[in-house]
Every structure is written in C-alpha cells, then in structure tokens.
SEVEXMI-148114 format. One record per residue (C-alpha): residue in one letter; z negated, x, y negated. Coordinates in steps of 0.2 Angstrom, whole numbers, padded with zeros to 4 digits, always signed. Each point is the difference from the previous one (the first is absolute). Example, Ala and Ser with C-alpha at 12.3 -4.5 7.8 and 13.67 -1.06 7.14 Angstrom:
! residues 2
a-0039+0062+0022s+0003+0006-0017
END
This chain:
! residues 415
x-0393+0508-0612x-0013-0004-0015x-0003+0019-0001x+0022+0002-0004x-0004-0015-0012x-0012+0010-0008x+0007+0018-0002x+0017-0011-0005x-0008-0008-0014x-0010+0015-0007x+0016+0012+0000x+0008-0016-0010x-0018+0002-0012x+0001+0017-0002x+0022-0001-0005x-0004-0012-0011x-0016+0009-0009x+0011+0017+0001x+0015-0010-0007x-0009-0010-0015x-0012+0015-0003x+0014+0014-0002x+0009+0005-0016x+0010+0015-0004x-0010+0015-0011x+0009+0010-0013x+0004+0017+0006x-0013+0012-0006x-0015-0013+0001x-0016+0010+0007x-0007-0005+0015x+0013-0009+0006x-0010-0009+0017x-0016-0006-0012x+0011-0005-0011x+0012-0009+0013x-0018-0008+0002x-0005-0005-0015x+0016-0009-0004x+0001-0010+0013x-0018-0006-0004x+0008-0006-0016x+0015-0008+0009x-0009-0009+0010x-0011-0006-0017x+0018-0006-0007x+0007-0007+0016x-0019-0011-0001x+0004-0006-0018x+0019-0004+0004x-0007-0011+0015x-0014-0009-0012x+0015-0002-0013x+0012-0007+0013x-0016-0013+0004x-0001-0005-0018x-0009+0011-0008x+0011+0006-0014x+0008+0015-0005x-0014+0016+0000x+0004+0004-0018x-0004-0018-0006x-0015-0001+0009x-0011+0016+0000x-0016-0010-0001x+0001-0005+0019x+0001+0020+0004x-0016+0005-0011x-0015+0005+0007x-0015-0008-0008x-0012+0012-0010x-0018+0002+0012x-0014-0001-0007x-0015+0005+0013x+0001+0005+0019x+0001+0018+0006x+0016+0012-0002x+0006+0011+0016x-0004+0018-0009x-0018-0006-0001x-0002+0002+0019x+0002+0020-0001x-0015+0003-0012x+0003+0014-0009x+0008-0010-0014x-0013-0015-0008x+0012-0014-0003x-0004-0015-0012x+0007-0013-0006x-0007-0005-0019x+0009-0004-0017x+0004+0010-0014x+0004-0009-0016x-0002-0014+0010x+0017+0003+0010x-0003+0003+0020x+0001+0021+0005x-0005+0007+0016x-0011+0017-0004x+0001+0013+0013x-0014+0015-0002x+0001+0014+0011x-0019+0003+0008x+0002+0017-0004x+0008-0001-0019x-0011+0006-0014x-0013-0012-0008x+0011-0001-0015x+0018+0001+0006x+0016+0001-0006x+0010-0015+0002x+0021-0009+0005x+0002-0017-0006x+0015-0005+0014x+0012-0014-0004x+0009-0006+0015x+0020-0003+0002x+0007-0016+0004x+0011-0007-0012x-0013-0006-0011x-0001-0014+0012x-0004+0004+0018x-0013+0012+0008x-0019+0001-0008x-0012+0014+0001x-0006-0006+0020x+0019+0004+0006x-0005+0020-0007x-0016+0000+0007x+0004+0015+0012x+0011+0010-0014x-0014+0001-0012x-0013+0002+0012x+0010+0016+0004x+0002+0003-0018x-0019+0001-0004x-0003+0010+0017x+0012+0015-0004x-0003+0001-0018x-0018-0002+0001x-0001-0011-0015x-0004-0020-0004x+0016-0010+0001x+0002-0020-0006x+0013-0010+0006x+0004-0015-0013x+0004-0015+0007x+0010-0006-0018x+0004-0018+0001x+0020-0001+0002x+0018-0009-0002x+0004-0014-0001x-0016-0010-0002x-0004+0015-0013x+0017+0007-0009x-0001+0016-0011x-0012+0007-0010x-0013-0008+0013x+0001+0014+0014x-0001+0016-0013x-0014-0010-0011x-0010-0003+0015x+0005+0022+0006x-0004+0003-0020x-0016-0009+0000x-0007+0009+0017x+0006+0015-0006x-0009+0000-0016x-0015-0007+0006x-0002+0014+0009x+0002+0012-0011x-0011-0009-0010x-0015-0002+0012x+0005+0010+0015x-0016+0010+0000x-0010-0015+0002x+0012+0001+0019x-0004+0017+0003x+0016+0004-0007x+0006+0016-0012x+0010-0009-0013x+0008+0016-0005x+0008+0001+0016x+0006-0015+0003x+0021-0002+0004x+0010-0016+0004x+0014-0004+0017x+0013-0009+0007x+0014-0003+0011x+0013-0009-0004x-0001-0015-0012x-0020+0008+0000x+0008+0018-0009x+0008-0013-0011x-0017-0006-0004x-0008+0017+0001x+0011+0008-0015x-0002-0014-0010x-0019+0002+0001x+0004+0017-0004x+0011-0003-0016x-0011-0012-0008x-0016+0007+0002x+0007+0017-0009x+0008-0010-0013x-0018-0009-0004x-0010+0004-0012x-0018-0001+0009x-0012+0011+0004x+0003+0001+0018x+0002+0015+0010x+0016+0005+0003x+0007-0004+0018x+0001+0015+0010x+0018+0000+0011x+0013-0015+0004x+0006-0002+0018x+0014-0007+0000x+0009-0002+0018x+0019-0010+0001x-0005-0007-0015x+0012-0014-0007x+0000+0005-0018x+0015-0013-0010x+0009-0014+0001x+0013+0006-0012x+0012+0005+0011x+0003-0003+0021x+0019+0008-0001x-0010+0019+0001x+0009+0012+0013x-0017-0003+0012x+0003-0020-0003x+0018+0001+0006x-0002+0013+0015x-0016-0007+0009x+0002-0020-0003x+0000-0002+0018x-0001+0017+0008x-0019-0004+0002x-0006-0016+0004x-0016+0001-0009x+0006-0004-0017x+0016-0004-0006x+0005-0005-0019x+0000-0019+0004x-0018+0001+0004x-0005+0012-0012x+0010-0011-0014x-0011-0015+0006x-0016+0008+0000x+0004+0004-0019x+0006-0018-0001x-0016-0006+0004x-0012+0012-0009x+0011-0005-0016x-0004-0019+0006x+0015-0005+0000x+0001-0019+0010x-0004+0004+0017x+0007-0013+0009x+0018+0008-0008x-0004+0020+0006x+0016+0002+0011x+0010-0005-0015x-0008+0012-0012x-0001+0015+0012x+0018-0003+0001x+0002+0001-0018x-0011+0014-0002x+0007+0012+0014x+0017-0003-0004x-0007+0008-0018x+0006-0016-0010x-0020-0002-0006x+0004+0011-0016x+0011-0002-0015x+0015+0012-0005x-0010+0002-0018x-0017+0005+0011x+0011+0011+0011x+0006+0011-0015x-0018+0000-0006x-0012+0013-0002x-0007-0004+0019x+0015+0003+0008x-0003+0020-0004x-0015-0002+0011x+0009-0001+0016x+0014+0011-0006x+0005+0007+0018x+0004+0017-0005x-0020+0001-0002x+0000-0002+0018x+0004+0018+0011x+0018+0002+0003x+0001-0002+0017x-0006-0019-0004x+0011-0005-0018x+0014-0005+0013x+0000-0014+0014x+0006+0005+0015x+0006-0017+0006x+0013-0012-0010x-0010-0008-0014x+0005-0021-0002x+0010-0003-0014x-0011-0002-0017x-0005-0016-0006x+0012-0008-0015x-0012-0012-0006x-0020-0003+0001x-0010-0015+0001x-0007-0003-0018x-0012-0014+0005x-0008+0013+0011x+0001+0014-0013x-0009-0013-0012x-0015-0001+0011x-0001+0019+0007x+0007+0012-0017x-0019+0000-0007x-0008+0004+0015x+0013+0010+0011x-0003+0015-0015x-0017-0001-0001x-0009+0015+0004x-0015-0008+0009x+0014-0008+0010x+0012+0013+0002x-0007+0018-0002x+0016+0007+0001x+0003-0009-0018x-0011+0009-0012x+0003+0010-0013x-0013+0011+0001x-0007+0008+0015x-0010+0013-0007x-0017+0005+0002x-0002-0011+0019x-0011+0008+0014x+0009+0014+0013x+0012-0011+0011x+0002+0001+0019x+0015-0008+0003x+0008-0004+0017x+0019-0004+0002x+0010-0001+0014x+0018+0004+0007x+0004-0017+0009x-0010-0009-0014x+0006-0013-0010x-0012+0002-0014x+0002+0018+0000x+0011+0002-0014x-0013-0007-0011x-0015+0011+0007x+0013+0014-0005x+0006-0005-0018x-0022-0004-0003x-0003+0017+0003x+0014+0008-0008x-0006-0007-0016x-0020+0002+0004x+0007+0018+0001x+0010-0001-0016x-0015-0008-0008x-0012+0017+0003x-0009-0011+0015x-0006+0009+0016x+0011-0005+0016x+0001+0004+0018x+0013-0010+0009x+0001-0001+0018x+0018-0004+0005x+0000-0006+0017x+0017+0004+0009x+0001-0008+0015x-0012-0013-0008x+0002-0019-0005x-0009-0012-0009x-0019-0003+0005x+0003+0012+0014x-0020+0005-0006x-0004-0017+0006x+0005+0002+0019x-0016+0006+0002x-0008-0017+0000x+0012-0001+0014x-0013+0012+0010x+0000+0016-0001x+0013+0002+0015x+0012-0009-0011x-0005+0010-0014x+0018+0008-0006x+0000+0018-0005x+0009-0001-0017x-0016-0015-0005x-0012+0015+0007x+0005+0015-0009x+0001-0013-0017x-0017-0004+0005x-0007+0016+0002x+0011+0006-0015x-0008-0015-0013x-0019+0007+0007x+0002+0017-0002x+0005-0004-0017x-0015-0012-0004x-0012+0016+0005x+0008+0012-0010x+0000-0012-0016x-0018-0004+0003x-0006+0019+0004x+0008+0005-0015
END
C-alpha cells in the first residue's frame, strides 16, 4: 500500500515540477530541449521569489538587495581543481578580481579584463567562475574577472570607475603581472558589455599615455536607456523569460539610484517609455537609435506594438536626463565613436537587447571601427551562460557565440 502512496505522490511531484517549470519557446529558438531546460530553471527561481513575496517579503523589484550574492573575498574557486589554469584571488586598484593564468600561457601574456552581466546588481565574478576559466583555457591568455561594487548600495558612475580603474591600472603596471599591456582587451555580458564599451570609449577619449586597448567584447550587451519601444523591446518582452523590459528598466533604475524601495514604480515608468521628455526625444540622441540603422528585416515589429505614451513623468526626467545620455552610461549616446579598438559584438534573434547590439555596431561601422558581429538565430539572451549550467546544458547557439568571440580574441592578438 505505502509503495502506491509513494509512486502516487511522486507522479503528483513530477506534474507539478513539469507544470511550474514549463513555458512556451518562440518558434525558431535553437536548441529547443536545453532550452526547455534552462527556462524552467528560471521558472522555478520566479515561482521562489513569488512565494517569498506572498510570505512578506515585498515585491522583487523593490527589493533586489535580498537576491544579491555577497562579493568573496578568500576561499577556493571550482576551476581551480582542474590545474591547468592558476586561479587567484588578489586586488587591483584595490577592487576584488579573480586572475586566471593558464600554466601553459607565455611569461608575459596577453590579457581579457571580463566584466560580468547581472543587471548591475546581481551575479559577482564567483557566479563566472567556470566561463572564464574556459575563457583563459581556449584563448591561452590571462583573463581578470572584476568583481565591481554594484547597485543599489553603489549607483552609477561607481561600477564603470571601479571597471576604469582596474583597467587602467593594468595597463599601467601590467608587466609587473606578467601581463603584455599592448595586448590587453576588455568583456562583458550583458549589463558587463554595458560596462565593457564604456571602458572602451573613455579610455580612447583620454588623453594619457596609456596603451591602447586591443579588442572590446561585447556579448548581449545593454547599451541605452533612451529608448525600450525598439522593435526587439516590443517583439521579445516576454517571449523569453530571461529578461523582459520591466526588469531591464529596473536594473537601469537602480544603477541610476533612483529610491530603491520605489523600483516597481519607476520600471513601470521607464518601460512604458514615459522616462524621457518630448524636447529630449526630438533631440540629437534620438538619431542614435534611428531604427532604419538597424537591418531591414528588424526596422519593423512583428507583434502589435502598445499604444505610445501621451505624457511622461517630469519628476522622473528631472532625475534621469543628465545621466540617461551620458556616454559613460549609455554608450549608444555618444557622438563620437571614432578611433575605439576592433569590436566583437554578439546579438541575438530572440534577444531583447538585440536591437541595441545592432544599432552599436552599425555606427562602430559607420565610425571606421573594426566589427565582427555574431548574430545568433536561434539564440536568446545569455544563452553563452548556460554553460555554467554544465556543459550538458550547454545550449548550442551560447556554444558557437563562444567559440565565435575566441576565435576572434586570437586572431586580434596574432595580428
């Protein structure tokens, strides 16, 4: 009888895991089964933060402190356990980094500085552990994760002055490292491309006696907040789970620092695309994400775009229309993109943030700047990072971006 019980209560375990794990994919989405997967994963994160909100807790976007990992200090990482990549943990300009040198690299190596995604908020260097262990590995080549101190407790500039001062830094004294300045590239993901251009642009825009940075890796990179009614904003919302323009609106909210405790209010405000002023929209900025620079097939939405907004919130405006066009904030913005190192540039199909990886290197392009983008069809957003998943769960569009951004890395550094 108890063995009935048993089989009765975990078919009712697995329904319920196959039901609260299972959402619909876009048609086209690669690797459909991993990606069946790795959603469900992320379902069953959301269906844990409705049940902590239900006991209490507050609603998620007003309280993205409870949901940060805390930055480590000391203690051994995973990848260190293989052995053919020395992992340390140390400090650069006195901001945590993990360094990870390949036994067999050359004395003086060429180096990645990798910024991780995360919304400026969530994730720190640990959570990439495995990614840029793999990094170093393939490319042969020393690779520093930064762990930058992040939103809310620290609002823009904080994040790109702690990526700026590690960066320079090591260009300054890299040698002393066993590192070749003059071959030395930032990365990112995400929010970390975010940070990974901006590095870029100021740094070619500063007069110093620095060497120059060798490449930019820029992978889904979330590159404005001027405008979330772009044709990828509309059409993948919620086709993919991952990110949708509410959460990527409060993750801008925070790293502007705005109040906290008021981010559900302001991301409503900020993906309805009420954040900005008619005067500011018919400005200069506005040509920046023109979408007839983006490729045809993409100017156009394919689903029903809502209704455009008739007014905007001036009090938000007031505190947002100094930073929201600042270049250091939103790469996208500047007027100028000129003379920046060769660009790998990742974008994918079911991405919501692919228009801006698109529009970035239409205008790198325009601008005389070497570009390779990898357009993932099939892929979504942090699809690369499924490989922290293990490698089983690895999807193949985040493979063949992977292997796309290395190969590139080695042929910017051979040549």
């Amino acid at each position: 009888m108890w063995k009935k019980v048993l089989v009765a209560i975990l078919a009712v375990l697995v329904v319920g895991v196959a039901i609260l794990g299972y959402s619909s994919l876009p048609s086209g989405v690669h690797d459909p089964c991993r990606a069946h997967i790795v959603v469900g994963v992320l379902n069953f994160f959301s269906f844990w933060v409705k049940v902590k909100e239900s006991l209490g807790y507050g609603h998620f976007l007003n309280n993205i402190r409870l949901y940060q990992k805390k930055i480590v200090l000391d203690g051994e990482l995973p990848s260190a356990r293989y052995g053919d990549v020395q992992v340390k943990r140390t400090a650069i300009a006195k901001v945590p980094v993990i360094v990870y040198r390949p036994v067999n690299a050359p004395v003086v190596s060429p180096a990645m500085i990798y910024f991780h995604g995360g919304g400026y908020s969530l994730l720190t260097a640990d959570d990439y552990d495995m990614m840029t262990y793999v990094y170093a590995k393939t490319t042969n080549m020393v690779v520093i994760s930064v762990n930058y101190r992040r939103a809310p407790q620290f609002p823009f500039p904080v994040p790109v002055q702690d990526c700026l001062e590690v960066t320079r830094n090591l260009l300054k004294h890299g040698s002393k490292l066993g590192v070749d300045v003059s071959k030395v590239g930032v990365a990112g993901d995400g929010t970390g491309g975010s940070l990974a251009a901006s590095v870029a642009l100021t740094l070619t825009r500063e007069a110093s006696d620095l060497p120059s940075l060798k490449f930019q890796l820029l992978s889904h990179p979330s590159l404005q907040a001027f405008d979330f009614s772009l044709p990828s904003f509309i059409d993948h919302n919620n086709t993919m789970p991952l990110l949708t323009t509410r959460t990527m609106a409060a993750f801008i909210s925070l790293y502007i620092g705005l109040n906290e405790s008021d981010t559900y209010y302001f991301s409503s405000i900020i993906s309805e695309n009420r954040h900005i002023s008619p005067q500011m929209r018919a400005s200069k900025f506005a040509q920046y994400v023109r979408v007839d620079l983006l490729p045809k097939m993409f100017q156009t939405p394919k689903t029903t775009p809502p209704p455009a907004a008739s007014t905007f919130d001036s009090h938000i405006f007031s505190k947002i229309k100094s930073i929201v066009t600042n270049p250091l904030f939103s790469p996208l913005m500047s007027s100028n993109l000129t003379g920046l190192p060769p660009a790998f540039i990742h974008a994918s199909e079911f991405d919501l943030l692919r228009d801006d990886a698109l529009l970035y290197s239409k205008r790198l392009q325009d601008a005389g700047v070497r570009v390779k983008i990898h357009f993932g069809h099939g892929g979504f957003h942090g699809d690369t990072l499924t490989m922290l998943l293990g490698k089983y769960l690895w999807v193949q569009s985040g493979k063949m971006a992977f292997t796309s951004s290395c190969d590139f890395i080695k042929t910017i550094i051979k040549n």
